[in-house]
N, C-alpha and C positions, 0 to 999 in steps of 0.2 A: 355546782358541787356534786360530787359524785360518792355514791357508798355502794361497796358491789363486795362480793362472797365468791364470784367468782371471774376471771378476766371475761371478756368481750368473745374471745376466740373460744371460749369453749361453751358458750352455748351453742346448741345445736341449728342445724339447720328447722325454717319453720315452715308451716305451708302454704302451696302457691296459690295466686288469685288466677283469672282467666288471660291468658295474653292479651295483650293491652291494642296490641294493631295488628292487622295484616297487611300484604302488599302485595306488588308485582316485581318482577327480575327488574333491574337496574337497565335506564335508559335514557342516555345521555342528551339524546336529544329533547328541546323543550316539550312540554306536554300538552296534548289538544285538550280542550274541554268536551265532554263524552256524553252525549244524549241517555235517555233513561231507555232507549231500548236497547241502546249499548251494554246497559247494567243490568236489565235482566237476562239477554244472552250471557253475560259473565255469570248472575249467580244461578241460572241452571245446572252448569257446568259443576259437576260433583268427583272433589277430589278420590271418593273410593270407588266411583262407577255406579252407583245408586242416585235415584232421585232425588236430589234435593228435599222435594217437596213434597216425597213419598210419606206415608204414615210409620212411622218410626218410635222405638221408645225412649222416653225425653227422661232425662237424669238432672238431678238440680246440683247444678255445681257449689263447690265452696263459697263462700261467700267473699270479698278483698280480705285478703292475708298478707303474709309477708313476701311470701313470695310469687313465682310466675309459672305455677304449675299447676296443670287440669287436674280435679279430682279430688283433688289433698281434700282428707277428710278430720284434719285437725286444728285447731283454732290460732289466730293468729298469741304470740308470748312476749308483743309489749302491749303494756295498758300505759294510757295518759290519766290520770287523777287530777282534777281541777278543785280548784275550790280553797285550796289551803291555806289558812291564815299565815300570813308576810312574816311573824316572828316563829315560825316553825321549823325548825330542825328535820335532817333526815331518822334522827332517835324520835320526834312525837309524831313524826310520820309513820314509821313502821311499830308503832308500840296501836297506834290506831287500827293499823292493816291487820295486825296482828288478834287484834279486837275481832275485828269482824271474818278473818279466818284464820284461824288458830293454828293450821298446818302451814302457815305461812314461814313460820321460823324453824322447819326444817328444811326448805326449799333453797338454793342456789337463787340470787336474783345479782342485780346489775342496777342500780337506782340513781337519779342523778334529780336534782333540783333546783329551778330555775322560776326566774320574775315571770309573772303570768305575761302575755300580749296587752291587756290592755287590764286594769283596775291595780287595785292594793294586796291582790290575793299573788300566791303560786302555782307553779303548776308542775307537778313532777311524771319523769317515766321511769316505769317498772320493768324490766326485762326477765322473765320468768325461763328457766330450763326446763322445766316441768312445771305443769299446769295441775292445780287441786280442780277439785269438782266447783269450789265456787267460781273459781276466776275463767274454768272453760265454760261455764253456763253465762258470760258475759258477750252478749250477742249487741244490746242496744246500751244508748247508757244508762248509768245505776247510777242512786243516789241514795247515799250511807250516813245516817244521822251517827256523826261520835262526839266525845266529851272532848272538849277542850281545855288540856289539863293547865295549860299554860295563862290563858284567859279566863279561867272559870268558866265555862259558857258551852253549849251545843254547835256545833257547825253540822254541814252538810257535804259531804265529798263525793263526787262524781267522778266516776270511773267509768271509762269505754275502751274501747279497740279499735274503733274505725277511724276514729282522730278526722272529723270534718274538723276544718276551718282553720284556722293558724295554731303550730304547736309550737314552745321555744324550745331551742335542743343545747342552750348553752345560757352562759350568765358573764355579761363582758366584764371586764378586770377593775378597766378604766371610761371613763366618758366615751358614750357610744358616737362613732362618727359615721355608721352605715349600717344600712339594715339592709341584709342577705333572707331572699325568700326565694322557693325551692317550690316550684310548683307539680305535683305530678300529670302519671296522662289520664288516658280513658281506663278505668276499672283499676286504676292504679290505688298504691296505700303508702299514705302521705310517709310510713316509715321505711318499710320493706322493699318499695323503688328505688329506696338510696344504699343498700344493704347486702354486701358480699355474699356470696352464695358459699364462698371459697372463707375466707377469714369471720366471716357473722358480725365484721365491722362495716358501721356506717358510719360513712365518710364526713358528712355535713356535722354530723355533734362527734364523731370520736376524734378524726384529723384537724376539720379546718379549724378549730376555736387554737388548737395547738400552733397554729403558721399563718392565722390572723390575726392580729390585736386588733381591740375597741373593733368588733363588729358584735352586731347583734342576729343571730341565726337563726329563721322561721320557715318550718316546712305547714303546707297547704294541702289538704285535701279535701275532697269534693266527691257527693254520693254520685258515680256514674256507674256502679254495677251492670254488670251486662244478664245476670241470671236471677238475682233474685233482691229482695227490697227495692226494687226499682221505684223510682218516686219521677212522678209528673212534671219535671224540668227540663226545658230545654239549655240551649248556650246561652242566650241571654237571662236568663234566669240564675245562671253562677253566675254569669262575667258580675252580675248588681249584687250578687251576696259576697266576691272577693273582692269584689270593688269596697264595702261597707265595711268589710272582716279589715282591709287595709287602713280605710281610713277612722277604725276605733282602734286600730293596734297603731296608730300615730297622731293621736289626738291630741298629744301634750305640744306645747309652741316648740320643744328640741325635738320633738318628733315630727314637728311637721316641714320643719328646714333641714331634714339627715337624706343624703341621696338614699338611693335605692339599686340594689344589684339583683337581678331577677335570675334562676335557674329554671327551665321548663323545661317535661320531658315530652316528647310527642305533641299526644291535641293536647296537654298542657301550655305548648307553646301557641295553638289556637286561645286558647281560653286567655291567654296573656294578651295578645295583640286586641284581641274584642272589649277588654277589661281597658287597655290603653287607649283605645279609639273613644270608649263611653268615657274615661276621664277628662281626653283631650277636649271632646265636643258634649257631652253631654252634662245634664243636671246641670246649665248656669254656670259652670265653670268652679261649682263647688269642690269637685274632686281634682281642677288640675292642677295643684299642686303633686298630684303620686304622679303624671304624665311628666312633670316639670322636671322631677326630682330622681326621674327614672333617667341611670348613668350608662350603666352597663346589663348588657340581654346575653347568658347563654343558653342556648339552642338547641339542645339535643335530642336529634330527629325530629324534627317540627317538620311535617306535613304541610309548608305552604303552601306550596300548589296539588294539594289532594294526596291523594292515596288512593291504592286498590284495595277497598274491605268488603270485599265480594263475599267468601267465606266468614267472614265476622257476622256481617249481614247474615246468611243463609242459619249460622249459627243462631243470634238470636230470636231471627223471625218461629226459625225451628222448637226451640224452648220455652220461648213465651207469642205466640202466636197473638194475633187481631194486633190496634194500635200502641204502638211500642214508642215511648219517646226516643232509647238507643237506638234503634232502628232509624227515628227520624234522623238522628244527629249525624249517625253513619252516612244514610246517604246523603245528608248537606257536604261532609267530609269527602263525599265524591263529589257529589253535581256541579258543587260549586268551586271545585279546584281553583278556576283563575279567579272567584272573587276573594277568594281567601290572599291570594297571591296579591289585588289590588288594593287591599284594606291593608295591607301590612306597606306598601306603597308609598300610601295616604297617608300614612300613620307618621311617618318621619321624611314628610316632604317641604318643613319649613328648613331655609339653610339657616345657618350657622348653630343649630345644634349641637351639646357637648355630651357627644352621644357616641357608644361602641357595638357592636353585635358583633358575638364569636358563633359560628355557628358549627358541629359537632354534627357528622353524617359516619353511618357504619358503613364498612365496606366487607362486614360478613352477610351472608344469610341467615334468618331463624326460620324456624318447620310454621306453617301457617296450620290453622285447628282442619281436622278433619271429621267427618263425619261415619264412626266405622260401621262393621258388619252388622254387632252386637244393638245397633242403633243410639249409642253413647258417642258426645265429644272426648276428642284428644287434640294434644298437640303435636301430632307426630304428620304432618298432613308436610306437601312440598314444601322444599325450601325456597325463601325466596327473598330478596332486597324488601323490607316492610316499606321501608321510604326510601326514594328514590334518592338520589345525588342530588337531580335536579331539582328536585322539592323541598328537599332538605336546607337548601340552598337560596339568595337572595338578591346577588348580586347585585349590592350596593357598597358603595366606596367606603363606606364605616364600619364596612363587615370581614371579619376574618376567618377564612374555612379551614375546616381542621377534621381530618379524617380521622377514625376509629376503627384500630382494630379488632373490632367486637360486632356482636347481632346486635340487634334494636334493644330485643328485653335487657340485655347485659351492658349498655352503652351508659347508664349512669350510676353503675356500680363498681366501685373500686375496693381491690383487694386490699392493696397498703399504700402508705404515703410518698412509695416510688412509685407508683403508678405511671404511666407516661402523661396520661388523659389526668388526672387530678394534679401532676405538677404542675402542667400548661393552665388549668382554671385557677391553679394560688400564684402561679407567677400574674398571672393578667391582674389577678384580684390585689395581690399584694400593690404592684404598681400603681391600680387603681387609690387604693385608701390609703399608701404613702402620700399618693399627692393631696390626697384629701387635707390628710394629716396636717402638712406639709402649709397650704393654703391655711385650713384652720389656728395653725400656729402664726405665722404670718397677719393673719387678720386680726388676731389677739394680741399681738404684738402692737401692731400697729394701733388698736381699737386701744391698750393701756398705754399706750405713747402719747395720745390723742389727752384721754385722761389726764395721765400725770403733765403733761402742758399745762391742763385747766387745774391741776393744786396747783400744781407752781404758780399760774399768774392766779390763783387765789390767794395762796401763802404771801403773796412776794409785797415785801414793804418800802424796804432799800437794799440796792446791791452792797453788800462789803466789800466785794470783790474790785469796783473799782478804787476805793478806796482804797485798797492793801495791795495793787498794783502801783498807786501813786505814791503810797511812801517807797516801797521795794527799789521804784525807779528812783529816788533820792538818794537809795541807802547808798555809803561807802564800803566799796568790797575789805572784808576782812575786817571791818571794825563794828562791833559788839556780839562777837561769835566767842567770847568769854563765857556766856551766860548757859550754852549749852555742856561746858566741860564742867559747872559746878557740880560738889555732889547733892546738893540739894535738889537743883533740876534733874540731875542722872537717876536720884532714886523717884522721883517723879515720872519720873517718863519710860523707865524698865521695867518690861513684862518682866511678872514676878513679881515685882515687888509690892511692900505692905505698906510702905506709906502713907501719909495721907492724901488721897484723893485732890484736895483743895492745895494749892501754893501759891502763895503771895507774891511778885515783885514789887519794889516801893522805891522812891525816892523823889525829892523835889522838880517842880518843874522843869522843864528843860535840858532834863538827864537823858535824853534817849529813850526814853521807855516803851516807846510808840516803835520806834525800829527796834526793839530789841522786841517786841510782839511779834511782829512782823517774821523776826529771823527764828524766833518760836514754830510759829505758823509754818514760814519754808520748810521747816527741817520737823516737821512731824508728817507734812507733806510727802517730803522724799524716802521718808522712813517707810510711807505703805501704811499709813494710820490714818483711820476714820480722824476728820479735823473739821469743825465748824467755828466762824469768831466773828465776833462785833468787836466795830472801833466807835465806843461812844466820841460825844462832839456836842460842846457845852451848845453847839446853833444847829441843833439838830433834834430838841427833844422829842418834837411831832413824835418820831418812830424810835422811841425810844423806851415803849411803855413795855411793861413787862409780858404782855401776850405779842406784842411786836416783836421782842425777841427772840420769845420761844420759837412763831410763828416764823422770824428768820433762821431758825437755829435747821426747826424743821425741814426748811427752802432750802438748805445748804447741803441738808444730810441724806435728802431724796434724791439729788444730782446726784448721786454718789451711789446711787443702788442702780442695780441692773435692770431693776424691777418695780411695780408697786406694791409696796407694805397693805396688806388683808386692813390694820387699823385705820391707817392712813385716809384709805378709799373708805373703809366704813361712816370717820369722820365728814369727809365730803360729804355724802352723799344722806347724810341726818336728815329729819326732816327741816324747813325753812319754815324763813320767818313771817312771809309777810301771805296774804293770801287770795284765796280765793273765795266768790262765794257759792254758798251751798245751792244747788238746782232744786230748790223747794217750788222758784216762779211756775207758775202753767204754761207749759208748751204747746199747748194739744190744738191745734191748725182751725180743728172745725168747730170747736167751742166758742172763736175768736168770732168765727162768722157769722155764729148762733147769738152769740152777745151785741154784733155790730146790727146784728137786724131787727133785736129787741132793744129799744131805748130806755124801756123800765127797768129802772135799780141798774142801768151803767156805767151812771157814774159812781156809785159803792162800787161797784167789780171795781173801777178804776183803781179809785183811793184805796180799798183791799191790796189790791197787787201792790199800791207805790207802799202801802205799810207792812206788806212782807216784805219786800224787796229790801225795803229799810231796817229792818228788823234785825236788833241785835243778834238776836239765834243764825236768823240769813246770812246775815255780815260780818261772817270769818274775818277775813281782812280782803277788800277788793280793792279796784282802781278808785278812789270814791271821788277824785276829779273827774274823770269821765261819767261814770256814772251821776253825779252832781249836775255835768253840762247838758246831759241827756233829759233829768228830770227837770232843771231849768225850762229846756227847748218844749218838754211835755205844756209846762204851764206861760210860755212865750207864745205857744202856738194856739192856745186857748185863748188868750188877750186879741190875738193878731185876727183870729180865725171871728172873732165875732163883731168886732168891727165892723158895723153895716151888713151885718149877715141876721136873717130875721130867727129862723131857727137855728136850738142848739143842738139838733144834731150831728150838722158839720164838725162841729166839735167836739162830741163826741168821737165820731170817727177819726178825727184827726191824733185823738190823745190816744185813742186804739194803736194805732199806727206806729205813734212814739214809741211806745211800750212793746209793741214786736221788737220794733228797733233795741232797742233796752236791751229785751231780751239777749238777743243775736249782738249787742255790744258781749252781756256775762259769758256766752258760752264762749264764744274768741276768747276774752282774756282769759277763760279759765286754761285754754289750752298754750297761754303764751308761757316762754318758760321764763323764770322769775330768778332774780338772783339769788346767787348761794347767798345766807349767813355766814356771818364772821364766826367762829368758834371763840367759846372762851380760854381764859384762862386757866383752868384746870380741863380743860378738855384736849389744850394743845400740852399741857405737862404730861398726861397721862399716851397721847397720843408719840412725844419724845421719848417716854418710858420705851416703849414697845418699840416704836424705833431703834432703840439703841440692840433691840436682838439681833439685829440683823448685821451686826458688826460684831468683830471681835473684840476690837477699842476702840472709845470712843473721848476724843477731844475736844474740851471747849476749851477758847481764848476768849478773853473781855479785856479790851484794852480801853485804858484811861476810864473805870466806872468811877471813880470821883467826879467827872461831868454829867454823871446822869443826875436825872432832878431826884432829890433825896425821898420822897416817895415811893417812888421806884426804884432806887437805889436798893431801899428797905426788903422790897417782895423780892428784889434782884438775888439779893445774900442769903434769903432765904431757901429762895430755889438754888443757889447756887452749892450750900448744904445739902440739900434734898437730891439736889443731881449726884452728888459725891458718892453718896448712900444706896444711887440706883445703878452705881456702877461706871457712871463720866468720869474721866479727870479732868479738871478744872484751872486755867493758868488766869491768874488775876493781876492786871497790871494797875497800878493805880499812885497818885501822891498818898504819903503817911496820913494829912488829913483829908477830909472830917473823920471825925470821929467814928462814926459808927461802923467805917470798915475796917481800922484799927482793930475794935471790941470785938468784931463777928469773926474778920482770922487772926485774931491773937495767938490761939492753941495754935493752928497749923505752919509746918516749913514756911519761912520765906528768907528771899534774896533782894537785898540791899543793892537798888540800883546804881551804882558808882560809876561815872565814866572813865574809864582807865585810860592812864598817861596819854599808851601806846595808839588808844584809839582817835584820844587827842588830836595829837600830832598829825596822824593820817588825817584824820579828816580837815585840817588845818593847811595840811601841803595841799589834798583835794582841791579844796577852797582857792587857796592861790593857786594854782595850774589853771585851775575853771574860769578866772578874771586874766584878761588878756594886757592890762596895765600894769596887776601885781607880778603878774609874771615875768612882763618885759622889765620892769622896775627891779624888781631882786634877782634875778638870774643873770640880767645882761652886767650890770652894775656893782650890786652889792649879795654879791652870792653869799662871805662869808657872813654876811648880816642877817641873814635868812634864818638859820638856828635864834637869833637871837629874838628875831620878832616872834619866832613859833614859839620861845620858851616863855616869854611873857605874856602870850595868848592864851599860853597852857595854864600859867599860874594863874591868870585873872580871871581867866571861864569857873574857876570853882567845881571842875568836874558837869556844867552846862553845856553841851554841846550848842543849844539855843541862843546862848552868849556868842557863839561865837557866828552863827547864824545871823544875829541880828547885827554886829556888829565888822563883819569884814569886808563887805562893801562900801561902808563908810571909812575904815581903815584905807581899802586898795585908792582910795578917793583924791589921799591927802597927795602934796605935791611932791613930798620927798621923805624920804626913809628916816630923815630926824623927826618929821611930822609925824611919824606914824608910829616910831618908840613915843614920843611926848605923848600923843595919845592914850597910848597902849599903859603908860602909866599912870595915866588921869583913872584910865578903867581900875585898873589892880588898886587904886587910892579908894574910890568909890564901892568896887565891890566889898572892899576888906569892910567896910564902915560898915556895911547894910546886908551883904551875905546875899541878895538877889538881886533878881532883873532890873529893880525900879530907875535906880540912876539909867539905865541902857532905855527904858521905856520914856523918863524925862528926857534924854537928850532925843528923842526921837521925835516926841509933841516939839519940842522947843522948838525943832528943826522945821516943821511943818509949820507954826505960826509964825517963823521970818520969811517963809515963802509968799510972792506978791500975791495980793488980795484974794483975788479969782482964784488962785488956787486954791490957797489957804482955806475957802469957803468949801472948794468942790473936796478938799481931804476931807474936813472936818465933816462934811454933809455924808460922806461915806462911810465914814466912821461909827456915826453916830447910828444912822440905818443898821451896819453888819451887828457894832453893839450889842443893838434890842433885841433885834430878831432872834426868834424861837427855833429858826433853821437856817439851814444856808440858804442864801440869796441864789438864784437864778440870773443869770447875767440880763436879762430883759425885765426881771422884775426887780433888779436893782436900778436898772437903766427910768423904769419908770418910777419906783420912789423918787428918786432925786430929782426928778422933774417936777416934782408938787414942790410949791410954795405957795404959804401962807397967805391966803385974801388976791392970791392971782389966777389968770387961768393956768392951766396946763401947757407946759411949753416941750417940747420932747426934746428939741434942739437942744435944750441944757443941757440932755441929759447924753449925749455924743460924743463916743469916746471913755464913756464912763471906766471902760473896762482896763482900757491902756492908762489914761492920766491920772483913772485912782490909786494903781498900785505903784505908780512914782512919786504922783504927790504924798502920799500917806509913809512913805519911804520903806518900803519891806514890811509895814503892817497889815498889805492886803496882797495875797496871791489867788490868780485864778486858775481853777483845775478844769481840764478840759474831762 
């Protein structure tokens, strides 16, 4: 977040630090390695004609500024402020500053605030046009006690200018997927190296956060001054403190799996490859994760194979005379050209790496420091290639070169977001963290896909869906599509409308009501409407309890998302039921040996251990059969173990031994993974609630709830109220009785299932077209007798389609169309007397007790099984009921064929559904 007074471009230009490299003119061919009397005839050689190493007088430069000019005698004008508590504003930020200098609130700044690298605090930068006396007398860092008006409390704020160690220059939007660090070079500032000379914008926090999403932006600096505060470190002495600065600024588990995009300028780029070599191979393998996670390197003028810093040299030795660490570093930075060249070699010599290098060489000249007449450095010394092409350079197949038209000092400073050089590093980068992106979404795809499998085969009780496929496949086209043009269903089922929530269909068995669900279902389906439905089934109540349903309601209505519901997964993932035990036992390896070699009081240790181990507090919930078989084995091997054995120490040590065992049984199980808990009942209701946000409508069907068992019935009409009220619509198909789903939708709409003439008839021609006897019987013969049989079927079914169901295969049966009106009026005599199915269910037993013996026994034994049972039969486990009989063995062969001879002898009382 940013607060400024005045834009970016109108701060002033700030002042320079000492130039960061020198070099030699550009040469394309590779580079020899240079003996050290090659280096001092270089640094004799004095750019104004004077000695070197004549007595001269020595001027203390600037100290790192912003910028890259000899002499500037005025302080760098951004501060970094650490320290800031996480709930602070840029307003209690500047009312503090403002505390502690009071000319601060007439001054022009530029402020922006940002998550610190590594803790709970922030960290903001200040960009100043003009500097008061307090903030140019900030040399090292300060540390400013203020009031915390927002906490009540004291903090302490640290403010500096030189920005060692990771600074953030931005705050990401959304979930960081890459973290962008920005290294500088030698005498470089971690702000100013990145920072227009020309616009006063820097590129890393004003551009890229604008044309990169979800990255998180860190520039690095590191005290390598060349004139003054110089401090007793070599290279390896940063590569271990960026190495550490790295691995606390990603210390969290998504920090420590986020790639890595590195920017380095010069021997920054040194300082990079040393820093990756100590991750790759060093410290045990603790840090190679940042090696692992390192994606993309650019390069900007990186000195791999050396450099000429002859005059750098000459300059410091000149300034600060006797042992100089810069000095040392400079001539490493020569002497050892090709090994710099070979580490970086090493460094990415395993194959299949998913690794990029761009590497960025100037193809201007900048003025190398001279030494003048006055005895003072400048930079106005020859011009020259600071890093060569070829050093610049790496020539490996994952590296891409890319020329600059700029000097060395000007090579990572961009003016504006045309830039040529700053498009080329956000087009590579953008490509880079799309794909990031890209995989990341993909993986979380995949990783809630995974998931949502494991609700569903948690949720899942019985498919409906087979079920409401098998009636569909029965229906007859165009008959019971009445029920949709009613207006009782139309104001039910029209957005808009006020309604009641809940609707009833009703009527006596055998009315259709089950297909006319069904054609509910289709056409809420086609309409684009959230739709979930149970078809209760008087042999089915197993999964018919009321968290069974919910929990199928749920199963039905997660298919249906794109996605997984935040509750949903919350539910899963609760905690479970069953457990582990607590790690109170003693582990500790050498106490074990310490006990096994004193006999005294061992067998209390023993017994101790077996009555924590036992211990109600210990024992959460564990495997307690294992563990049982384990302590058994303790006290078998004690029985066993003494047996003709004189002493008991044997046995002791043997019971030692179990109980490691033991032990090493609880830590396994603790880490085996345990099955979910079933959720309850209010936990799957409230879990539907929330669910149903996710839709715009949402449908339930319950077809035939008159067959659920009436306890559940009861919770069923309850919730099914309470669904209404959260916003479901609710279609209830059911007969008039029992009672108490009369009582419960009395108030609301319903529709009187009737079977209409029309559908009659249809389904009736169906019926005969479908039997290849009736057909050839009435069509070939007696076509105009056809109306007459349909209209006597019509009248006798009573509006049953099930009448007619049970009874036209017996009709198609008879031998002649007198046979089948006599019938047909035996039925209409019978129905009129009794008004249902009974007479059609007597003649249907009759029929099966004149059947010979053997049958008669295998119907009735099927019968009787489907009957009882509480679900439907499985075709193997109907096959083995029927094979028990009473006081004999088991014979399977009875039971052969069960599936075909049941549903002919029992005559249309049993179908099997595949």
């Amino acid at each position: 977040m940013d607060a400024q007074k005045t834009p970016p471009s109108t701060i002033p230009d700030t002042v320079a630090s000492p130039p960061e490299l020198s070099g030699s003119s550009d040469d394309e061919r590779e580079p020899t390695r240079r003996n050290f009397s090659q280096l001092n005839r270089k640094r004799n050689r004095s750019p104004t004609g004077y000695d070197a190493g004549s007595t001269s007088k020595r001027v203390n430069l600037t100290d790192v500024v912003n910028d890259d000019k000899v002499g500037a005698s005025v302080g760098p004008r951004c501060f970094r402020i650490s320290g800031i508590p996480p709930n602070w504003k840029e307003s209690n930020l500047l009312n503090a500053l403002q505390g502690i200098d009071p000319s601060l609130q007439d001054r022009e700044y530029q402020l922006s605030l940002h998550p610190a690298c590594c803790g709970p605090t922030q960290t903001a930068l200040l960009n100043l046009k003009s500097l008061s006396e307090y903030f140019n007398n900030i040399k090292e860092l300060k540390h400013e006690l203020v009031s915390d008006t927002v906490n009540k409390a004291k903090v302490y704020l640290v403010l500096d200018c030189n920005m060692f160690g990771l600074t953030p220059l931005n705050t990401p939007e959304a979930e960081t997927v890459a973290d962008i660090i920005a290294i500088t070079g030698l005498a470089g500032y971690a702000f100013g190296s990145w920072r227009s000379r020309v616009t006063r914008s820097m590129w890393l926090k004003d551009f890229l956060p604008q044309d990169i999403s979800r990255i998180r932006i860190l520039t690095y600096g590191y005290n390598t001054n060349l004139v003054k505060h110089i401090v007793d470190e070599d290279l390896l002495d940063h590569q271990r403190r960026f190495v550490q600065e790295l691995q606390n600024a990603r210390s969290t588990p998504e920090g420590r799996s986020r790639p890595i995009i590195f920017i380095a300028h010069s021997v920054g780029g040194v300082l990079l490859v040393q820093a990756l070599l100590y991750c790759k191979n060093g410290s045990g393998g603790q840090y190679k994760h940042i090696f692992d996670l390192t994606r993309l390197v650019f390069f900007f003028g990186t000195p791999h194979q050396g450099l000429e810093g002859y005059e750098l040299l000459s300059m410091v030795e000149d300034i600060s005379p006797g042992p100089n660490p810069r000095s040392d570093l400079i001539k490493r930075l020569v002497e050892d050209s090709g090994k710099l060249r070979e580490d970086m070699i090493y460094l990415w010599d395993e194959p299949g790496l998913d690794f990029r290098i761009f590497s960025f060489y100037e193809t201007e000249e900048t003025s190398t420091v001279r030494k003048s007449q006055s005895g003072t450095w400048d930079d106005c010394g020859e011009k020259v290639k600071m890093v060569k092409k070829n050093s610049a350079l790496l020539f490996l197949p994952f590296e891409d070169r890319i020329p600059v038209q700029k000097n060395h000092r000007e090579l990572t400073k961009m003016d504006s977001r045309v830039d040529g050089t700053y498009q080329t590093v956000v087009e590579r980068m953008n490509a880079f963290v799309n794909k990031i992106v890209e995989s990341q979404e993909r993986e979380k795809k995949e990783a809630e896909h995974i998931l949502t499998l494991e609700i569903l085969n948690w949720l899942h009780v019985a498919s409906p869906g087979d079920r409401h496929n098998d009636i569909k496949g029965k229906r007859t086209m165009d008959v019971g599509e009445w029920i949709l043009e009613t207006p009782e269903f139309c104001r039910w089922s029209m957005e808009g409308e006020t309604s009641s929530p809940l609707i009833w269909a009703h009527r006596i068995a055998g009315a259709g009501k089950t297909y006319l669900s069904s054609i509910v279902i289709d056409h809420l389906f086609d309409s684009k409407n959230t739709v979930a439905y149970i078809y209760f089934d008087y042999n089915n109540q197993e999964h018919q309890k009321a968290s069974d349903v919910l929990a199928s309601l749920i199963h039905q209505l997660l298919k249906q998302l794109s996605g997984l519901p935040a509750p949903l997964e919350t539910l899963y993932r609760k905690p479970r039921n069953s457990i582990l035990v607590r790690t109170s036992i003693p582990s500790n390896t050498s106490t074990d040996k310490q006990l096994m070699q004193n006999y005294t009081g061992i067998l209390d240790y023993t017994v101790g251990m077996v009555a924590a181990a036992l211990s109600p507090t210990n024992l959460v919930c564990w495997p307690r059969k294992k563990v049982a078989m384990h302590v058994w084995t303790v006290w078998y091997s004690l029985w066993i173990q003494t047996v003709g054995i004189t002493w008991f120490s044997t046995v002791l040590h043997s019971i030692l031994y179990q109980f490691v065992l033991l032990r090493g049984l609880l830590y396994r199980e603790m880490e085996k993974e345990i099955p979910q808990r079933k959720p309850t009942y209010e936990e799957l209701y409230d879990t539907l609630l929330e669910l149903s946000k996710s839709f715009t409508r949402t449908f339930i069907i319950f077809d035939a709830l008159d067959e659920c068992d009436r306890l559940q019935r009861g919770r069923l009409l309850s919730m099914c109220h309470r669904l209404g009220e959260g916003g479901f619509r609710v279609f209830i198909a059911s007969r008039p009785h029992p009672d108490d789903i009369g009582d419960s939708l009395s108030d609301g709409p319903k529709i009187e299932v009737t079977a209409q003439t029309k559908d009659l008839r249809i389904y009736i021609n169906h019926c005969i077209d479908a039997n290849p006897r009736a057909r050839g019987l009435l069509n070939s013969r007696a076509n105009d007798r056809k109306d007459q049989i349909v209209d006597g079927l019509v009248d006798a079914a009573s509006g049953m389609f099930l009448f007619i169901s049970l009874n036209i295969d017996y009709l198609c049966a008879q031998p002649t169309i007198r046979c089948i009106l006599d019938e047909i009026e035996k039925l209409k005599n019978a129905q009129t007397s009794k008004k249902s199915l009974d007479p059609t269910y007597d003649r249907i037993i009759e029929g099966i007790k004149k059947q010979e013996e053997n049958n008669k026994t295998l119907a009735l034994n099927v019968l009787s099984w489907l009957t009882k049972a509480r679900r439907i039969f499985r075709i193997k486990e109907l096959q083995d009921a029927v094979a028990v009989e009473p006081q004999k063995c088991v014979d399977r062969s009875s039971a052969e064929g069960v599936p075909i001879a049941g549903g002919a002898r029992c005559r249309d009382l049993v179908s099997v559904v595949e």
